[in-house]
N, C-alpha and C positions, 0 to 999 in steps of 0.2 A: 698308507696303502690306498690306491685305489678306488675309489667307491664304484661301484656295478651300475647300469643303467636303470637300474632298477630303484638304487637307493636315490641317486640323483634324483630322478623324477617325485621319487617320493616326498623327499626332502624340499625341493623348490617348491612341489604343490602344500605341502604344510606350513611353509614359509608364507608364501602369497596370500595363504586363505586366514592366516593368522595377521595377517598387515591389510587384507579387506577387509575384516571384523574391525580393526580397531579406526579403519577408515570411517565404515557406516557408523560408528560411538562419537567419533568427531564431528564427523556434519547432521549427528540427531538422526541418523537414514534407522525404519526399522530393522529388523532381521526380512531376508528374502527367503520366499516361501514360494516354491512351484506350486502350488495348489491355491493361494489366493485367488480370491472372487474380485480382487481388484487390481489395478497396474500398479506398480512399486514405482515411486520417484524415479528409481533409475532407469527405467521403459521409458521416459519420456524424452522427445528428442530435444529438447529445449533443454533438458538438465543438463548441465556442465557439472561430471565430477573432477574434485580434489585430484593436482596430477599422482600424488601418491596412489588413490582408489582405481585411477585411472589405468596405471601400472600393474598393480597389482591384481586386476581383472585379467588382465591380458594376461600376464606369466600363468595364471591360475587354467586360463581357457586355452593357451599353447600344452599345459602338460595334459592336452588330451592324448599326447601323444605316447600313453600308460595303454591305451586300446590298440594302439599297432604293434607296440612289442606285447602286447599279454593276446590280444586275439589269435587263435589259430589261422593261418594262412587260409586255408580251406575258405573256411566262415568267411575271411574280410572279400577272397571272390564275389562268393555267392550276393553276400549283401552288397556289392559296388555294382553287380550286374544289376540283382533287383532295386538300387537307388531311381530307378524312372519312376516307380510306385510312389515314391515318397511328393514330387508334385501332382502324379493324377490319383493321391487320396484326397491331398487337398484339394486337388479343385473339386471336387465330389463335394467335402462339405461345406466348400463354399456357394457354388452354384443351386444345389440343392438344394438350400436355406437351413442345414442341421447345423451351422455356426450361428446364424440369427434365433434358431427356435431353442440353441442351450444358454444363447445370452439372455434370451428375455427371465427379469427379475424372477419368474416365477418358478425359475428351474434354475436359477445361477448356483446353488446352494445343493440344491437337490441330485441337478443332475435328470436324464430321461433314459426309461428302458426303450433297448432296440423296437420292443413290441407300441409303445407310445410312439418310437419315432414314425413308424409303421403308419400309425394310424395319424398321426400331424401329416404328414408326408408322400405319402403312399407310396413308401418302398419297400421293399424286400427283407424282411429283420435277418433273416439267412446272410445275406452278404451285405449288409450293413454291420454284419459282425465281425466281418473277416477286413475291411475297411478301417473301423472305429478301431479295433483292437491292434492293428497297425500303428496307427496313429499314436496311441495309448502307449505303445513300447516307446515312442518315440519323444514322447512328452506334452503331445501337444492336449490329449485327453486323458481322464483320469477316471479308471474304473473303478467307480465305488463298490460296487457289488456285481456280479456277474450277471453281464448284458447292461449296465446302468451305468452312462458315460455323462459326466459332465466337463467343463471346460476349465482348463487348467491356465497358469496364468501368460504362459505366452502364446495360447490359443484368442488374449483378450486381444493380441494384437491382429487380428483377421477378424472382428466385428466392425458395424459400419462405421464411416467417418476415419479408422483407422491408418496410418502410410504403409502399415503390410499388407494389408485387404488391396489400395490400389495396386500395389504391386503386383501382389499372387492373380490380380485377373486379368493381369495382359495375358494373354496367350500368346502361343508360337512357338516357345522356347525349345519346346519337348520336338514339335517337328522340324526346328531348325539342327537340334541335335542327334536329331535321326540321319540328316543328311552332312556331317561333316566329312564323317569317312570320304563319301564320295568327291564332297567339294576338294579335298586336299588330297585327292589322289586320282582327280582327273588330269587326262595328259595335258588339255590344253588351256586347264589353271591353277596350275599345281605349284606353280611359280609367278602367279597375278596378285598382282598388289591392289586390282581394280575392286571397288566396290559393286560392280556387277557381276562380280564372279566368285559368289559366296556361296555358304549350303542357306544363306535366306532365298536366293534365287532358286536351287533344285527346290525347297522344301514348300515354295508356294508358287510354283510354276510360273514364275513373272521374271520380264526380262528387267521391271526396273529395280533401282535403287530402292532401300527400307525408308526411303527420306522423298522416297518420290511415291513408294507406294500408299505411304501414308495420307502424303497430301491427295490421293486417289479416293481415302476409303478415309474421310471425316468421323466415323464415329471410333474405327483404331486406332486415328490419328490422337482424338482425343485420350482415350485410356491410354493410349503409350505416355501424350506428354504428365498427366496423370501421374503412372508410374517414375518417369524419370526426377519430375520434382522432388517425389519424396526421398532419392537417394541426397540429393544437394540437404535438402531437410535436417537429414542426420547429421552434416557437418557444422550446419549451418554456425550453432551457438559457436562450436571451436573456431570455426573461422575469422567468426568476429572477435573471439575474445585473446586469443593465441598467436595471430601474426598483428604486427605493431603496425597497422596501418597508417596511423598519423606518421609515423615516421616518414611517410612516402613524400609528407610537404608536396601533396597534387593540388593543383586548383581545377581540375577534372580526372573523371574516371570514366573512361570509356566501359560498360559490360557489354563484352565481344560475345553474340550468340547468349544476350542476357535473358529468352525466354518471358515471361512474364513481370520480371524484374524482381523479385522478392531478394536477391540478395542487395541488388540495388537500392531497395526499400528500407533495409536493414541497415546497411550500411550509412544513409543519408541521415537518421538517425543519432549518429555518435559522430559525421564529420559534417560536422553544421555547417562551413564555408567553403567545400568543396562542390561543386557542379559536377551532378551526374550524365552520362548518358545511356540511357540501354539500344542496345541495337540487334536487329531481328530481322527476318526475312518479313516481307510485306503480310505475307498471307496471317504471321504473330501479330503484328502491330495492334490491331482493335481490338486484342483482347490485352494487350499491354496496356497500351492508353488506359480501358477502364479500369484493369487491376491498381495502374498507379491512382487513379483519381480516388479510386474507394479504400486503396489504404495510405495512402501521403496525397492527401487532397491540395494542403498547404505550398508542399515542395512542387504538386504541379503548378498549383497558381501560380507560384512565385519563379517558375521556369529553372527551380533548381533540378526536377528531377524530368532529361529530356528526352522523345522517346524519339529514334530514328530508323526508319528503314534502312539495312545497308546488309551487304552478302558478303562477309568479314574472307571471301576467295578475291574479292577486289580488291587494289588500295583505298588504304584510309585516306582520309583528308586531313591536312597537315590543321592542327588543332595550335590557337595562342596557348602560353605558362606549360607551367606542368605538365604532363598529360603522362594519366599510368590507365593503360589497356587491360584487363582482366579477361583472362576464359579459365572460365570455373565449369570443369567436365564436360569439356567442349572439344578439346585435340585428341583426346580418348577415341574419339569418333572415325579418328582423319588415318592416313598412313603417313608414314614417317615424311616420303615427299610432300603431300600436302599438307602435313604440320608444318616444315620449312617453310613453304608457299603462303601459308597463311601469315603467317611470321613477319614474312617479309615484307607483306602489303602495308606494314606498322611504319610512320615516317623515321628518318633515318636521323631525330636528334640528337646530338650529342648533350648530354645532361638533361635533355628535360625530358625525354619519355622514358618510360616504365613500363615493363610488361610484367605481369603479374599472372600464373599458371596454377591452377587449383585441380592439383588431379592424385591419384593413386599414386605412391611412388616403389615399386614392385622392388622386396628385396630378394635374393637368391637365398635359395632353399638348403644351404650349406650348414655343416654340424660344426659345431667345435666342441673337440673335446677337453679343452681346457679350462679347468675350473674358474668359475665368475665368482666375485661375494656378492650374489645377488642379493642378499637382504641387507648388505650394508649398501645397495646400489638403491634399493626400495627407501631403508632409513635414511636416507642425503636428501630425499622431494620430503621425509615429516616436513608439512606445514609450508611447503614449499607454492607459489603462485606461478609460479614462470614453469611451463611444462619441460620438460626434457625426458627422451625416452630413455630405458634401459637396455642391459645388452640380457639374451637370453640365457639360462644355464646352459651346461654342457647337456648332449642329445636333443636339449631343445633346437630346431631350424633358428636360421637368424632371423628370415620372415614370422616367427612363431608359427611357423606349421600350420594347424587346423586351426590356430586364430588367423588364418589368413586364408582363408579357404572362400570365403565370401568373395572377396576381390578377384581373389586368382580365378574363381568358375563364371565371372561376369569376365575375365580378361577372356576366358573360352568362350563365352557369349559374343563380346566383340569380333571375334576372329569370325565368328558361323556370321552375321549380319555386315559387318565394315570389311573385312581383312585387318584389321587392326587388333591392337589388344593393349592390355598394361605396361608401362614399360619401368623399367630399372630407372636408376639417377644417371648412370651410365647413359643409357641408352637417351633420355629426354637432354644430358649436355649433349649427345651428337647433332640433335635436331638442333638445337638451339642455335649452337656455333655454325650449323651449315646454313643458320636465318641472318649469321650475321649477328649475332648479341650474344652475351656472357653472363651465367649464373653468378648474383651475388653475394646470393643466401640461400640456403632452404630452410624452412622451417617446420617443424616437426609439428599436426594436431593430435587434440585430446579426439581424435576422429580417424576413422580409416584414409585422410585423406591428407597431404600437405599444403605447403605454399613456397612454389618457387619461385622466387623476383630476377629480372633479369634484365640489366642495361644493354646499352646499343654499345658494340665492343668499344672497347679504350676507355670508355668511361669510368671500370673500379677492374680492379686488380681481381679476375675470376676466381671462382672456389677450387671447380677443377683442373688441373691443368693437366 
């Protein structure tokens, strides 16, 4: 018979959460606790887990989708309408310093009443309650006792030094989302592909570009590039460790739009006889140069790792050996035209160049309702090094649903600032083939992100056809 959507869901999350326990037993992890005063190994972006742990996180955080069949319709309105709250509490306690005044040691434990906050702070304990206690539902505080919040453990990730905290204080987002309706249903951009005719343009009354206004206003330029690094951060460890880089036998890598170079840095690292290049728009360069010198002092001396101006919308300059190109969250940016365009400026080697795309690879939100043995899919990675992902149970999406929700509301972020957004596998072979080149692989991370490789046609027999 049958099982109900109900049983299914129930079943894969007892399954999952029973195959994460016996993950964290295997690599020594303690038990995770929402209420720690401190970060768990696995908050850290440098941790690479076990692709078993790895897997079995995700099925466990896709079956949140136990809250859309059991919530009342009604309820999931109300609270989708009032979801804007949920960024401007946070920046309340960020801005405000109530995230720095519950980190400091002397309340980490304790925790502070609305009335102390009052007096640290000089705010209002009245609607500092109606604030906190939001929060509180949400998990990021934890009231100890009525009115007495302290900071719970993924509130650790928004104290300073943090890559949430850089995140959560770029601003804009909320007013660039105020204005989508309009951008996408004005007459005469309703159908523009141009990145001057976004809701970032209605939302901050400028006719330029997010990449023009930036280099206008230096101190947002800073906190954006700020925030964008630590999205690359989070992949980082998977990237190096999960796609077979040596394979590539490059005797250089170009990183196309490498920003400050840290992947660069990283990389040079493990491919000791490979010659790097990072490349960046001029106004980057001097803060690349010193980033390289103070973290690969070596590689700069020795002119392994090289740093050049160049505006990756030009052609490249035909490189000797090897040469594999890298844009790691960088065509995310572009529209499908100018990701062809960019493409194409790559010399047109046969065999010896390499393109290399490190981006989101967006899958469709489709069900199946046909039974998976996802715990015998979980048991085939025990102990397993080489990642591979699984497929999801039945009601679960194939993108896992709400574990995908992060990417999917930055691909709607993209759309409000670029016209651009996330695209499918589908949709990135289109670009591709219309650059002239053929996917040869994709590779799957222990990361919200992939790696796709790709020759100059005729060179390997493509994936898709």
């Amino acid at each position: 018979m049958d099982m109900s959507e109900l049983d299914v869901l129930q079943t894969s999350l007892n399954r999952a959460l029973d195959v994460f326990r016996e993950e964290l037993t295997r690599e020594n992890l303690p038990p995770l606790s929402t209420f720690s005063i401190e970060p768990h190994q696995l908050d850290a972006p440098e941790f690479l887990p076990s692709p078993r742990l790895y897997e079995a996180r995700r099925l466990a955080l896709a079956c949140g989708q136990l809250k859309t069949l059991l919530q009342p319709p009604y309820e999931k309105v109300v609270e989708q309408t009032l979801a804007p709250y949920d960024a401007a509490c946070l920046d309340i306690v960020l801005r405000t310093g109530i995230i720095d005044k519950l980190s400091e040691d002397t309340y980490r434990t304790t925790g502070l009443h609305v009335r102390q906050l009052h007096q640290f702070l000089d705010l209002d304990p009245f609607k500092l309650t109606a604030i906190l206690r939001y929060l509180a539902a949400e998990g990021w505080l934890h009231e100890k006792n009525e009115g007495v919040y302290a900071l719970n453990r993924p509130a650790l990730e928004l104290c300073l030094g943090r890559n949430g905290r850089k995140w959560a204080l770029t601003q804009g987002k909320g007013k660039i989302a105020d204005s989508l309706l309009s951008a996408i249903t004005r007459p005469d951009w309703k159908y523009s592909t141009s990145p001057l005719d976004t809701a970032f343009q209605l939302s901050h009354n400028t006719s330029l570009s997010l990449f023009e206004y930036l280099k206008a206003n230096p101190t947002k330029l800073q906190q954006w590039a700020s925030s964008v690094r630590t999205y690359g951060d989070a992949a980082e460890s998977a990237v190096l460790a999960d796609f077979p880089w040596k394979s590539l036998n490059s005797q250089t890598i170009v990183d196309c739009g490498g920003g400050q170079g840290y992947l660069t840095i990283s990389l040079a690292r493990i491919l000791k006889n490979v010659t790097f290049v990072i490349q960046d728009l001029p106004e980057v360069i001097p803060l690349t140069e010193a980033n390289v010198r103070r973290e690969s002092p070596q590689a700069a001396q020795d002119g392994r790792i090289v740093v050049e101006a160049h505006d990756f919308r030009t052609p490249q300059v035909q490189r000797s050996g090897n040469t594999t190109y890298v844009f790691r969250l960088v065509l995310h940016d572009w529209t499908d035209q100018d990701c062809a365009a960019i493409l194409k400026n790559i010399p047109a080697i046969h065999g010896a160049v390499k393109i290399v795309i490190i981006e989101y690879v967006a899958q469709p939100c489709t069900i199946s309702f046909v039974a998976q043995n996802q715990y015998g899919s979980l048991s085939m990675l025990a102990g397993a090094k080489k990642y591979a992902t699984t497929l999801p149970p039945p009601y679960v999406p194939l993108n896992f649903g709400v574990c995908a929700k992060m990417n999917l509301g930055l691909g709607v972020h993209l759309l409000g600032v670029y016209n651009a957004r996330e695209r499918s596998l589908v949709e990135w072979d289109s670009i591709i083939r219309n650059a002239g080149l053929q996917i040869t692989s994709v590779c799957p991370l222990r990361a919200r992100l992939s790696v796709i490789e790709c020759d100059i046609v005729n060179c390997r027999k493509p994936v898709i056809e």
